[in-house]
KOLLUMLUM-730815 format. One record per residue (C-alpha): residue number from 1; residue in three letters; x, y, z. Coordinates in pm, 1 decimal, padded with zeros to 6 digits. Layout:
KOLLUMLUM-730815
num: NUM; residu: ALA; x: X; y: Y; z: Z
...
***
This chain:
KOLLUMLUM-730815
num: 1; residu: UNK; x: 00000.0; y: 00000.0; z: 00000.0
num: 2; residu: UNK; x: 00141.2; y: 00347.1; z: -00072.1
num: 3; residu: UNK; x: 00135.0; y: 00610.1; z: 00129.6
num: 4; residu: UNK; x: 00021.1; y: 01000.4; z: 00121.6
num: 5; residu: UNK; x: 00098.6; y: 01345.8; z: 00321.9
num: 6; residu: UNK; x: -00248.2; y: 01495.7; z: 00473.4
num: 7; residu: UNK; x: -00168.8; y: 01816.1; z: 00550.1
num: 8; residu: UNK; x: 00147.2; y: 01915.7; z: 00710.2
num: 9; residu: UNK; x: 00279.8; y: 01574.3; z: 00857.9
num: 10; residu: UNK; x: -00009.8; y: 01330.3; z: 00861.4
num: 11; residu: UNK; x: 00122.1; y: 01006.4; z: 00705.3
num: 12; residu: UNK; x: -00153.8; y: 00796.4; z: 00623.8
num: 13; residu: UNK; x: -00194.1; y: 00474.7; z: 00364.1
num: 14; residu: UNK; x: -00303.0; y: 00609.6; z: -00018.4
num: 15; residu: UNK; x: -00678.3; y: 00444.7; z: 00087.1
num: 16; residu: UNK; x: -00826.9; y: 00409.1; z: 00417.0
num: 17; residu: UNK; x: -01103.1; y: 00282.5; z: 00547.4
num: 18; residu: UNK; x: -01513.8; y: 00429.3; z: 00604.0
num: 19; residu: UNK; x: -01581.6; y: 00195.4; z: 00894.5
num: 20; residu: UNK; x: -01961.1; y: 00369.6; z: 00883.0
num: 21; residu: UNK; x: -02110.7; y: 00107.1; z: 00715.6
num: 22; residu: UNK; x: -02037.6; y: -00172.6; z: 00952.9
num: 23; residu: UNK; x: -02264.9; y: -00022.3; z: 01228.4
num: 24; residu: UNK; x: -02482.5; y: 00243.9; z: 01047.8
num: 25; residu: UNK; x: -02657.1; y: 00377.3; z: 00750.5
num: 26; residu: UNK; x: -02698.5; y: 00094.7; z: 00564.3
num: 27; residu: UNK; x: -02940.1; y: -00139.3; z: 00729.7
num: 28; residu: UNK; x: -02878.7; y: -00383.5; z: 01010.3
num: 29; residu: UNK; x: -02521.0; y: -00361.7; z: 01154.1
num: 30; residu: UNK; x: -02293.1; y: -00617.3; z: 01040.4
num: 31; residu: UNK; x: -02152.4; y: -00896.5; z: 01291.0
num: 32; residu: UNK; x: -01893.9; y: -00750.6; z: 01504.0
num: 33; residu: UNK; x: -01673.4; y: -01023.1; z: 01495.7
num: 34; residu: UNK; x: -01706.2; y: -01040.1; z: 01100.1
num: 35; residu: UNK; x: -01633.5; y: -00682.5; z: 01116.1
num: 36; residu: UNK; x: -01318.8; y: -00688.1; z: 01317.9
num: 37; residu: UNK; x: -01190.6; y: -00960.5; z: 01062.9
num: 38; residu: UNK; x: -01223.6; y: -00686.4; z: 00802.7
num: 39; residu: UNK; x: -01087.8; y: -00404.2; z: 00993.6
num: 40; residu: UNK; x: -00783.8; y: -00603.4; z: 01061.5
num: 41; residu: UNK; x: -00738.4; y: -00769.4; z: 00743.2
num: 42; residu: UNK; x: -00716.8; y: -00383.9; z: 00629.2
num: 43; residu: UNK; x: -00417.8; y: -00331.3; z: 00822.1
num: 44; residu: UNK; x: -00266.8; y: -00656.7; z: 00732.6
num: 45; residu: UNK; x: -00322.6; y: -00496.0; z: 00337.7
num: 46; residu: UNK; x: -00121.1; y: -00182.0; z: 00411.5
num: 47; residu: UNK; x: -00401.5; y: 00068.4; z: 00531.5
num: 48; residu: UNK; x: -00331.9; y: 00242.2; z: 00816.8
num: 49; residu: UNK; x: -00593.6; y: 00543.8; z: 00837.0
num: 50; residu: UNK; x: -00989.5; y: 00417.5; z: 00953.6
num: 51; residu: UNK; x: -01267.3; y: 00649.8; z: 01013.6
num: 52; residu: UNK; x: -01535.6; y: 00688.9; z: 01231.9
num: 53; residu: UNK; x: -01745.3; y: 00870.2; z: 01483.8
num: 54; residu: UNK; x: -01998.8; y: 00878.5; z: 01752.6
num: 55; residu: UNK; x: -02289.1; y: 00911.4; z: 01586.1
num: 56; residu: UNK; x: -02241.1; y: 00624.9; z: 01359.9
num: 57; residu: UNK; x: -02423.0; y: 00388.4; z: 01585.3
num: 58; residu: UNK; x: -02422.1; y: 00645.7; z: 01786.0
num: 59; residu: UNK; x: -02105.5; y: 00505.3; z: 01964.7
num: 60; residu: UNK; x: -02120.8; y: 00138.1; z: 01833.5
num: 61; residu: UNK; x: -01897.5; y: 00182.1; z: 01592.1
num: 62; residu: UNK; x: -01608.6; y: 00421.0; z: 01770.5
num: 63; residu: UNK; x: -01622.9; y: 00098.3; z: 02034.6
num: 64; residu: UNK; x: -01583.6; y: -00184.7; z: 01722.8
num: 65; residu: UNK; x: -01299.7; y: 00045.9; z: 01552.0
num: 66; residu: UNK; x: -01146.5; y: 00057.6; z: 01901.7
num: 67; residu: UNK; x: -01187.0; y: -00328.9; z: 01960.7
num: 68; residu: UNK; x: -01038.2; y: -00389.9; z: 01655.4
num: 69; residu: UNK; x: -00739.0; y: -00183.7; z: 01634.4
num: 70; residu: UNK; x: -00622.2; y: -00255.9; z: 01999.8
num: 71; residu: UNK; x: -00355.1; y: -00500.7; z: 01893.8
num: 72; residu: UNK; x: -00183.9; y: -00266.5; z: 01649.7
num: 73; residu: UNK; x: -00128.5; y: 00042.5; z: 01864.1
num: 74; residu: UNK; x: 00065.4; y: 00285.3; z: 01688.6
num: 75; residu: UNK; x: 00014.2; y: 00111.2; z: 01344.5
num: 76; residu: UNK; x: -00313.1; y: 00291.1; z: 01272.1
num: 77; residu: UNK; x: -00406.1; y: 00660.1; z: 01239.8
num: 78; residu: UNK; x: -00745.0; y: 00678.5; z: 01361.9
num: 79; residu: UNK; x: -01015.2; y: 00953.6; z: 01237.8
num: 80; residu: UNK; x: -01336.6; y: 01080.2; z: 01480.9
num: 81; residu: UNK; x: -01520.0; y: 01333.5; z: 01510.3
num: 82; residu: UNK; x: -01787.1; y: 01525.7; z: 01701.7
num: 83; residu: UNK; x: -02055.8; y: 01798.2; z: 01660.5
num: 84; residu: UNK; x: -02402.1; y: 01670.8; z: 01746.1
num: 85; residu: UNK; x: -02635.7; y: 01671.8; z: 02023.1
num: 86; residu: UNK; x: -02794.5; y: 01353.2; z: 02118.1
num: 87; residu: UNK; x: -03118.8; y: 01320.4; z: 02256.4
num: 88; residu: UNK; x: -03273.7; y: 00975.8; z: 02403.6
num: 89; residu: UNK; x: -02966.0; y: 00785.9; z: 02209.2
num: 90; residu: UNK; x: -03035.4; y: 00912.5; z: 01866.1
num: 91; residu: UNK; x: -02906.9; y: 01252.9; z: 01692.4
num: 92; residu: UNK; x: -03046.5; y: 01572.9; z: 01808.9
num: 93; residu: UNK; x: -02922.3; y: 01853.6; z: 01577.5
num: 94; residu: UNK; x: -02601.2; y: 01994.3; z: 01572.5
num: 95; residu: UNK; x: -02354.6; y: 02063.7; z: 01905.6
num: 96; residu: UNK; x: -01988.1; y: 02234.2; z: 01899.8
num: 97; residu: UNK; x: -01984.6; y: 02415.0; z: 02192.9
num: 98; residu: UNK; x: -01623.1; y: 02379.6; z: 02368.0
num: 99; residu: UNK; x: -01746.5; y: 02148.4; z: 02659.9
num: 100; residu: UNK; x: -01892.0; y: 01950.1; z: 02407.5
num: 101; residu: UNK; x: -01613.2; y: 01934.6; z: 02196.9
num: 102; residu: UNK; x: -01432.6; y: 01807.5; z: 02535.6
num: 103; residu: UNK; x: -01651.4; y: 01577.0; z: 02672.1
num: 104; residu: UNK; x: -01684.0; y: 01432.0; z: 02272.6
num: 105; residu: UNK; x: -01281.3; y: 01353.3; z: 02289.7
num: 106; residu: UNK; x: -01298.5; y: 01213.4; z: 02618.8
num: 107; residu: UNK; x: -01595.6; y: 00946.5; z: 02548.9
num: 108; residu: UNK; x: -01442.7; y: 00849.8; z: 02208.8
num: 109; residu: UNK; x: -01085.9; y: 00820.2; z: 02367.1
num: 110; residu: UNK; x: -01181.4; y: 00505.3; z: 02614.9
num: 111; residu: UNK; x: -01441.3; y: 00367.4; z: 02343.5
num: 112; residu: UNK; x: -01107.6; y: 00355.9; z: 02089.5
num: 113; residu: UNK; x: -00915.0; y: 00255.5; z: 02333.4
num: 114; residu: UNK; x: -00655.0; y: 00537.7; z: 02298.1
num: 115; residu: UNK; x: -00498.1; y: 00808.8; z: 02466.0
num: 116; residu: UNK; x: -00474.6; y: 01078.3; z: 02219.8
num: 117; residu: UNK; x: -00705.4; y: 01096.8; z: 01889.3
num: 118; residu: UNK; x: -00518.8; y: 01123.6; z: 01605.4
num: 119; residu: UNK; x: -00753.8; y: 01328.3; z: 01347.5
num: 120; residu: UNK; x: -01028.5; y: 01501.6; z: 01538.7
num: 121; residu: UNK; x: -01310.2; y: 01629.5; z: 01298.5
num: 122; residu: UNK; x: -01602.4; y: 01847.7; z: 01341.0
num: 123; residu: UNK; x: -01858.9; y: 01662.5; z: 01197.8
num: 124; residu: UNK; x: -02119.7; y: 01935.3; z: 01111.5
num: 125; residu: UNK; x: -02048.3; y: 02300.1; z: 01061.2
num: 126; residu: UNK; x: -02257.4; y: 02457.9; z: 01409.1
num: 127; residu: UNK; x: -02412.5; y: 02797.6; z: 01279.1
num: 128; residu: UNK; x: -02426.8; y: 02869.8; z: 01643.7
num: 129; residu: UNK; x: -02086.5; y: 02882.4; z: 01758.6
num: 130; residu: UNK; x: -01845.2; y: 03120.2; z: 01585.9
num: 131; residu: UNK; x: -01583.5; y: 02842.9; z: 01411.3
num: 132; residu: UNK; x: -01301.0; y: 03017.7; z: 01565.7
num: 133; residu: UNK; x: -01427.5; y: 02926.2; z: 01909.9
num: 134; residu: UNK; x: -01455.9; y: 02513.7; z: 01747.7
num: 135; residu: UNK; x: -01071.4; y: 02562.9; z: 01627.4
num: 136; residu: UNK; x: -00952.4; y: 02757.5; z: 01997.9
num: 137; residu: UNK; x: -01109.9; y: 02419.7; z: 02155.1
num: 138; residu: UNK; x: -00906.1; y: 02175.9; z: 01964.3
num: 139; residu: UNK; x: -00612.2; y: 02355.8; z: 01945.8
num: 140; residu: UNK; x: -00644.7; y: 02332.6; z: 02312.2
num: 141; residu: UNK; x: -00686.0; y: 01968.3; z: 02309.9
num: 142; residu: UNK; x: -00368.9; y: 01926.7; z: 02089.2
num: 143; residu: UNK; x: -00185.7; y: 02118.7; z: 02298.3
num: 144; residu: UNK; x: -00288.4; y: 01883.4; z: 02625.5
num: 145; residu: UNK; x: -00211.1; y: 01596.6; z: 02423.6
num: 146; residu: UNK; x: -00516.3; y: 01475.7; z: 02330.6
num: 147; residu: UNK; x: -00568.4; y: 01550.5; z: 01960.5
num: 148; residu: UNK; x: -00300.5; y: 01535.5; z: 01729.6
num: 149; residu: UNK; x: -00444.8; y: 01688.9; z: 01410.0
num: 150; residu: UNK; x: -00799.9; y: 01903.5; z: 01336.2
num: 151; residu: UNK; x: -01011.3; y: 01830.0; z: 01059.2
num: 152; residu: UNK; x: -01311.2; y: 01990.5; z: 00913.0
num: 153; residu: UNK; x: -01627.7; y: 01755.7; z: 00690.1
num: 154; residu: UNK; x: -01843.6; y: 01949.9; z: 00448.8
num: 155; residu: UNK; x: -01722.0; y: 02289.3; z: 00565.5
num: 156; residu: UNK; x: -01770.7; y: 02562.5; z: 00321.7
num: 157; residu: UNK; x: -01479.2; y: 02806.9; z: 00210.4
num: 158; residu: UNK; x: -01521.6; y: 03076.9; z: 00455.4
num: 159; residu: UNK; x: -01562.6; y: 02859.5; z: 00744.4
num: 160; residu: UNK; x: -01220.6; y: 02678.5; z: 00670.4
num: 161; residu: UNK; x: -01028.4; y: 02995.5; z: 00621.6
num: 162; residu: UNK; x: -01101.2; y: 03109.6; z: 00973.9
num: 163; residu: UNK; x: -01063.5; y: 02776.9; z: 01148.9
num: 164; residu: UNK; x: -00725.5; y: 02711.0; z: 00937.3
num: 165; residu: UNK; x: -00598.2; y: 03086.0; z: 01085.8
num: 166; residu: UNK; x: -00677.0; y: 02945.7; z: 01426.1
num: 167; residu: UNK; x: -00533.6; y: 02592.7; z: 01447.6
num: 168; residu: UNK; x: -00415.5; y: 02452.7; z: 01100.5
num: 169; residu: UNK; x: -00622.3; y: 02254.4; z: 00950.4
num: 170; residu: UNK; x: -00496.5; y: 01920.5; z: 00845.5
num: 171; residu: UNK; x: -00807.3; y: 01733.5; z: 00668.7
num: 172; residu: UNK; x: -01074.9; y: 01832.2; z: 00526.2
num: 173; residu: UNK; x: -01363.0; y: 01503.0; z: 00488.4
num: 174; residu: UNK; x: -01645.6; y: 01553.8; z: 00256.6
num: 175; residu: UNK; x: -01758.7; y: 01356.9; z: -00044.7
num: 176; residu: UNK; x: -01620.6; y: 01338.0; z: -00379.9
num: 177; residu: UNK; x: -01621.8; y: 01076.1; z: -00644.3
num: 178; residu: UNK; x: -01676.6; y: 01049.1; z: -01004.9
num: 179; residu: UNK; x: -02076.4; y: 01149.2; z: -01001.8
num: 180; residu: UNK; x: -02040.3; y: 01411.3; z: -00666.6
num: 181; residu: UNK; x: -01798.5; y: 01706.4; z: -00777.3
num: 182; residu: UNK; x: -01955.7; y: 02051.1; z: -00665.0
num: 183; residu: UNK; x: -01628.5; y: 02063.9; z: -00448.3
num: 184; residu: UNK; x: -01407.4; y: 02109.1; z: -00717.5
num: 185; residu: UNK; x: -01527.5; y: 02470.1; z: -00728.2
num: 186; residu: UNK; x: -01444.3; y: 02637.8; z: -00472.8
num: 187; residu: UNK; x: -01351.5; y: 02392.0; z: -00207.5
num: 188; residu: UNK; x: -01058.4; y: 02208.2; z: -00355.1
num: 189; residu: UNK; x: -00844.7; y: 02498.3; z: -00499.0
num: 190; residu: UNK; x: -00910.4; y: 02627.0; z: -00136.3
num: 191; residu: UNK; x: -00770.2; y: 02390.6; z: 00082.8
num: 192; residu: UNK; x: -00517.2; y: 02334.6; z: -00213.1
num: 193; residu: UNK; x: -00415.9; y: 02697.7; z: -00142.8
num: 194; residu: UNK; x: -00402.6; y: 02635.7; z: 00223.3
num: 195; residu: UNK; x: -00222.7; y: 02331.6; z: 00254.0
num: 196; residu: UNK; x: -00498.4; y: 02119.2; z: 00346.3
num: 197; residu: UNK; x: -00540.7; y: 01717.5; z: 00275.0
num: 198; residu: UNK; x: -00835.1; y: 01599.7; z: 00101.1
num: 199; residu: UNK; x: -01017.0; y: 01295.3; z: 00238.3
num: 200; residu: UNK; x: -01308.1; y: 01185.6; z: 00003.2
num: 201; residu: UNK; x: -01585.3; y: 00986.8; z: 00159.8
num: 202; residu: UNK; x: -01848.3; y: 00763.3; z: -00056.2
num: 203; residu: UNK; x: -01538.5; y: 00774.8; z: -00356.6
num: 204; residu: UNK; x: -01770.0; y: 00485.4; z: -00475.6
num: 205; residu: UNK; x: -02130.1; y: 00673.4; z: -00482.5
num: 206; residu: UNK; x: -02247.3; y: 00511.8; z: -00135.3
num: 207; residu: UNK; x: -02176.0; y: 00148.3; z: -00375.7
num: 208; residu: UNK; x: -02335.0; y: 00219.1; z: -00722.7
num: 209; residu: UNK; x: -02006.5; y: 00345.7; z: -00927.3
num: 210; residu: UNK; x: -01915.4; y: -00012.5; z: -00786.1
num: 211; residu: UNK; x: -02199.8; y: -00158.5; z: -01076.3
num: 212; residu: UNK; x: -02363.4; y: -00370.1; z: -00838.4
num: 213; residu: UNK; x: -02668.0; y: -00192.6; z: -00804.7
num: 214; residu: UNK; x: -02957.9; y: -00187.2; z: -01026.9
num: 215; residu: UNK; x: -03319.4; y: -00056.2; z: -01033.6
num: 216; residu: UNK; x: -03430.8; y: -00439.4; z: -00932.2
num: 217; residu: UNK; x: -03211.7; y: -00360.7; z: -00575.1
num: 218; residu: UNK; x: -03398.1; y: -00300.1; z: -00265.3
num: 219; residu: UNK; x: -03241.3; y: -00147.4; z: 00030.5
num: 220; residu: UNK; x: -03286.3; y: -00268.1; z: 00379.5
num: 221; residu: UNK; x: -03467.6; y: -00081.2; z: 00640.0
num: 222; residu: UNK; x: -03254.3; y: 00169.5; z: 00756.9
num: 223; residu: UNK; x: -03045.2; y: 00243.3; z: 00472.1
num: 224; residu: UNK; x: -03037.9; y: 00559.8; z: 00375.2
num: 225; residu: UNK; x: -03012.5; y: 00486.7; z: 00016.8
num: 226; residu: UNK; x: -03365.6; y: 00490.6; z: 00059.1
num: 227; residu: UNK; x: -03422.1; y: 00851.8; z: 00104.5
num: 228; residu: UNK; x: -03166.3; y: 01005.7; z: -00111.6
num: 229; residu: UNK; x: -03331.6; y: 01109.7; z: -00446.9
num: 230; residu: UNK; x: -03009.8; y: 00937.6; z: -00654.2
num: 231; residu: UNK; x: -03091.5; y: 00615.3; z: -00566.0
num: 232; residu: UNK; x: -03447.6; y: 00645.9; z: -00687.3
num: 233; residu: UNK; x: -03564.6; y: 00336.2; z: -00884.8
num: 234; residu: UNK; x: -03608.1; y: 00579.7; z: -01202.9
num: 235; residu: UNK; x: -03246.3; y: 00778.0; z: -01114.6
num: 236; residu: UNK; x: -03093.6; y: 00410.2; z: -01080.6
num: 237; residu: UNK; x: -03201.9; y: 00365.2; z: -01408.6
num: 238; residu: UNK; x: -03085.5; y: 00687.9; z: -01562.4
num: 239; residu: UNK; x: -02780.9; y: 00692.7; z: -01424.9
num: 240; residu: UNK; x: -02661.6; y: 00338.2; z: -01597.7
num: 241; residu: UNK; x: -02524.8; y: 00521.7; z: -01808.6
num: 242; residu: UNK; x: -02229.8; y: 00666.0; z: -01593.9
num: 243; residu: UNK; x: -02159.9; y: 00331.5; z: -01504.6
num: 244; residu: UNK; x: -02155.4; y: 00223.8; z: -01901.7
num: 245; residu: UNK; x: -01814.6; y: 00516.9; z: -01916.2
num: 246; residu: UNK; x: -01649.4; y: 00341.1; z: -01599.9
num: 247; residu: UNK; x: -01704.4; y: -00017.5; z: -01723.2
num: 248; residu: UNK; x: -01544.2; y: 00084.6; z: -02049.6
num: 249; residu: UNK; x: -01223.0; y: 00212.3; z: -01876.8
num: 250; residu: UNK; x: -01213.1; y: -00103.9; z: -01682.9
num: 251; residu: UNK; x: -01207.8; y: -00321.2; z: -01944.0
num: 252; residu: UNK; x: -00913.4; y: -00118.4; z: -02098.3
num: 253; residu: UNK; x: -00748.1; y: -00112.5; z: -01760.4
num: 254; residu: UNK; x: -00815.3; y: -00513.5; z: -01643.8
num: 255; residu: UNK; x: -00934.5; y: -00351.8; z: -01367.4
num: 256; residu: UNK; x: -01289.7; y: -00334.2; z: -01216.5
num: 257; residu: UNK; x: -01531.5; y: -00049.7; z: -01151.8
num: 258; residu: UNK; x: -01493.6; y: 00004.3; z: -00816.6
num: 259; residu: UNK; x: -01113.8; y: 00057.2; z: -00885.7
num: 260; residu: UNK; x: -01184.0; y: 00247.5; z: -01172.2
num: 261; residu: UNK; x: -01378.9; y: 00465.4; z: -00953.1
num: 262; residu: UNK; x: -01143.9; y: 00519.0; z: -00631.1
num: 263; residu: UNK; x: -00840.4; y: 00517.6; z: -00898.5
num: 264; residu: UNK; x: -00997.2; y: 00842.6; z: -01061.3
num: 265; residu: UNK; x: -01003.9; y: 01025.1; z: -00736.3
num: 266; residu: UNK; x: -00663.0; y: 00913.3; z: -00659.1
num: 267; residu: UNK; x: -00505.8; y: 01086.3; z: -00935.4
num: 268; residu: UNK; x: -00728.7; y: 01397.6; z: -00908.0
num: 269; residu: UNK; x: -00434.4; y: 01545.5; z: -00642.8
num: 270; residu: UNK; x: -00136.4; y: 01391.6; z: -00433.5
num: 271; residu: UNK; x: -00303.1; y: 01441.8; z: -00134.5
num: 272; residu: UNK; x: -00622.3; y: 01330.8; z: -00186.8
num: 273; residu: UNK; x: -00705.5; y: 00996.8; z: 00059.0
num: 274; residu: UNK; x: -01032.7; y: 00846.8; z: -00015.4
num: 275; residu: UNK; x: -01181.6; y: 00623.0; z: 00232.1
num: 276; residu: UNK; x: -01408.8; y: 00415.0; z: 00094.0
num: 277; residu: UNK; x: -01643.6; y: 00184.6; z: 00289.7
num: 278; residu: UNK; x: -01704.9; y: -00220.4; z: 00337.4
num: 279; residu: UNK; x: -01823.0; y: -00497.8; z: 00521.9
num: 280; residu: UNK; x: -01647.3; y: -00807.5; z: 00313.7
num: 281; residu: UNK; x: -01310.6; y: -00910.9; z: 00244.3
num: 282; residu: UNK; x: -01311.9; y: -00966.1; z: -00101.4
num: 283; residu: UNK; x: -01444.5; y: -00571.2; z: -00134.7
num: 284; residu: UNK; x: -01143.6; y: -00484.6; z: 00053.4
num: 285; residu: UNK; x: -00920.2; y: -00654.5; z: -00089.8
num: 286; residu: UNK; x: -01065.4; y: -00510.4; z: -00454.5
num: 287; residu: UNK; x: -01103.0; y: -00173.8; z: -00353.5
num: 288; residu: UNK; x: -00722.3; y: -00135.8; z: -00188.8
num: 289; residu: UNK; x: -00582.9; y: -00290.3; z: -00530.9
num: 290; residu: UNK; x: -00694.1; y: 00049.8; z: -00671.9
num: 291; residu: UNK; x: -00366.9; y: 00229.9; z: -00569.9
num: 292; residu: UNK; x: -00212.4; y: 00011.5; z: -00862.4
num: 293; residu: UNK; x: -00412.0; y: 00152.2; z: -01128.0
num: 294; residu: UNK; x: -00310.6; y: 00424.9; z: -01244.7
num: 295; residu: UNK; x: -00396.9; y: 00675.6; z: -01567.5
num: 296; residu: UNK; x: -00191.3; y: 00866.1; z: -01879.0
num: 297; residu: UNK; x: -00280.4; y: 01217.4; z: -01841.5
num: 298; residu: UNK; x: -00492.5; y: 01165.6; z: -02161.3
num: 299; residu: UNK; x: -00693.4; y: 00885.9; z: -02027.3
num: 300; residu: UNK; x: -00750.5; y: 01074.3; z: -01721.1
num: 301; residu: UNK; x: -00860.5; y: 01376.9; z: -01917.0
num: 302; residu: UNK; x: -01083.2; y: 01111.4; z: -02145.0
num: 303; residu: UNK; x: -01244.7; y: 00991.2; z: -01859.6
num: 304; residu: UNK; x: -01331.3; y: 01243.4; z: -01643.8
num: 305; residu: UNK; x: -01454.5; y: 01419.7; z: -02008.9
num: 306; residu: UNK; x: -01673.3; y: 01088.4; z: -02128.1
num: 307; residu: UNK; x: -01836.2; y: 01094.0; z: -01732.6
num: 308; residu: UNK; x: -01949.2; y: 01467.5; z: -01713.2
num: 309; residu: UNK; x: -02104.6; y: 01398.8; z: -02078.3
num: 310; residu: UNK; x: -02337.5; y: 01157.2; z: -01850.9
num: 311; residu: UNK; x: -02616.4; y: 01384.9; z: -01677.2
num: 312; residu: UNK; x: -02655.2; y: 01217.8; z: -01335.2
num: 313; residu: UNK; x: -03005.9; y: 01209.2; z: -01259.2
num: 314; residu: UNK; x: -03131.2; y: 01296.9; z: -00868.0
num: 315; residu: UNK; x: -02935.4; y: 01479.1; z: -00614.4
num: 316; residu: UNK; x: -02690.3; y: 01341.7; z: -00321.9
num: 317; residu: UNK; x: -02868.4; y: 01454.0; z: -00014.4
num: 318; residu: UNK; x: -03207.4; y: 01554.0; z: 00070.3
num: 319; residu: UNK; x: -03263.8; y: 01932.0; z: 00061.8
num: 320; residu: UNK; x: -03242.7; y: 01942.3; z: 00474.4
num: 321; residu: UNK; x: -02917.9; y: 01723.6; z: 00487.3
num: 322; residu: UNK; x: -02742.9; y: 01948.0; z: 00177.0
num: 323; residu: UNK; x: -02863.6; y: 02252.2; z: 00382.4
num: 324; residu: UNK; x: -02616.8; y: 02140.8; z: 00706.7
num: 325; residu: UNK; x: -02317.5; y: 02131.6; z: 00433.4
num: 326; residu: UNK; x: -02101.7; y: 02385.2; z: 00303.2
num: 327; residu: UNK; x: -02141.5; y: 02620.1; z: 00582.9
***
């Protein structure tokens, strides 16, 4: 597995890992010890850089990441993050203020089984509490030892300007893939400017740039393919035809589309780390094989021209989850 510079000084594996999945937002949570195979078959492949969170569960899955990755202590650079209120167990809006932010890092600290957190995200841009007061906190918590590097997901512009003047930003986590590019207007040339790695989440379009899904697949209870308006049975259908361009790369390449896909966000910038998701080996193993497929500068520009001819039909989020983005 290569390796890649986020930010300054993080050294993380060219792919990492979206441990979501294996606890939340896609139906029933997988079986834990089926899921700790695959966590630590993904370090035995070379990754060293796993993601995950609070809410994913909520807390279920910081305590499986942390189950899973107590044998190789120092081996892995582990991602979390905080920002939300939680009410009765379940989500409750939005939450940065600092004693949040303090008691967040504490909690997820003995559920990973660690003593300092190695990427500490805000999760969700908080409208009500000024951003520089967010980055004061965690520069305060790196400076007691407890964080070692501040991230932002779906941040807008602004927002990471005035938290990177505060504590330097290292990482900034919001989705990107083949079909999902609004970033590349103002966000990327941004943290480009700045210094600031790029971690893409759902690199594979939350599994359809993969090709496995049709309009005949249902989605368990729970998913939230279910909601989003891409994954309509009439947008699955449309949007085929993306999936036609990638398949005809991957034939080219002996490669298949999922690798297409994460290989295509790869080369978009050197410090670009996709992480994207699974809950079987052979995925694994298929997605991480993507950091040895690589692109001419013409078949790079080729593809990424032959997918944007492809008008992707349905957005990525509901209108009330793209509304909590991009503040």
């Amino acid at each position: 597995m290569k390796k890649r510079i986020l930010g300054k000084d993080l050294e993380v594996s060219a792919i990492g890992l979206g441990c979501m999945g294996m606890s939340f937002g896609y139906g029933p949570a997988g079986k834990k010890s089926e899921m700790i195979k695959v966590i630590r078959a993904a370090v035995e492949q070379g990754v060293t850089f796993f993601d995950t969170t609070e809410v994913y569960g909520p807390y279920t899955n910081e305590e499986l990441v942390g189950e899973a990755l107590a044998p190789f202590k120092g081996e892995a650079v582990i991602a979390t993050k905080f920002g939300f209120n939680f009410v009765d167990g379940k989500m409750a809006g939005v939450n940065s203020r600092p004693e949040n932010i303090r008691k967040v890092a504490e909690e997820s600290m003995k559920r990973l089984k660690i003593e300092v957190i190695d990427l500490f995200y805000q999760h969700r841009v908080d409208p009500n509490v000024p951003i520089e007061e967010v980055a004061g906190t965690v520069k305060d918590l790196i400076q007691e030892g407890k964080v070692k590097h501040f991230g932002l997901s779906e941040a807008g512009a602004t927002t990471i300007r005035k938290a990177h003047a505060i504590q330097p930003i290292t990482a900034l986590q919001s989705e990107y893939s083949l079909w999902t590019r609004q970033h590349e207007n103002e966000i990327i040339p941004t943290i480009e400017e700045l210094g600031i790695g790029f971690v893409p989440f759902s690199p594979l379009g939350k599994g359809f740039l993969a090709g496995k899904i049709d309009e005949n697949t249902t989605f368990a209870e729970g998913d939230i393919r279910n909601i989003l308006p891409r994954y309509t049975q009439e947008a699955r259908v449309s949007n085929k035809a993306l999936l036609g361009v990638i398949e005809r790369f991957a034939q080219e390449k002996e490669a298949t589309n999922a690798q297409i896909a994460i290989a295509w966000v790869l080369a978009q910038k050197p410090w670009i780390v996709p992480i994207p998701g699974t809950t079987k080996l052979h995925r694994l193993t298929e997605n991480n094989a993507a950091v040895n497929v690589t692109f001419t500068a013409s078949e790079l520009a080729e593809l990424t021209a032959a997918s944007e001819e492809v008008k992707v039909m349905g957005t990525r989020y509901t209108d009330a989850m793209e509304n909590s983005t991009g503040l």
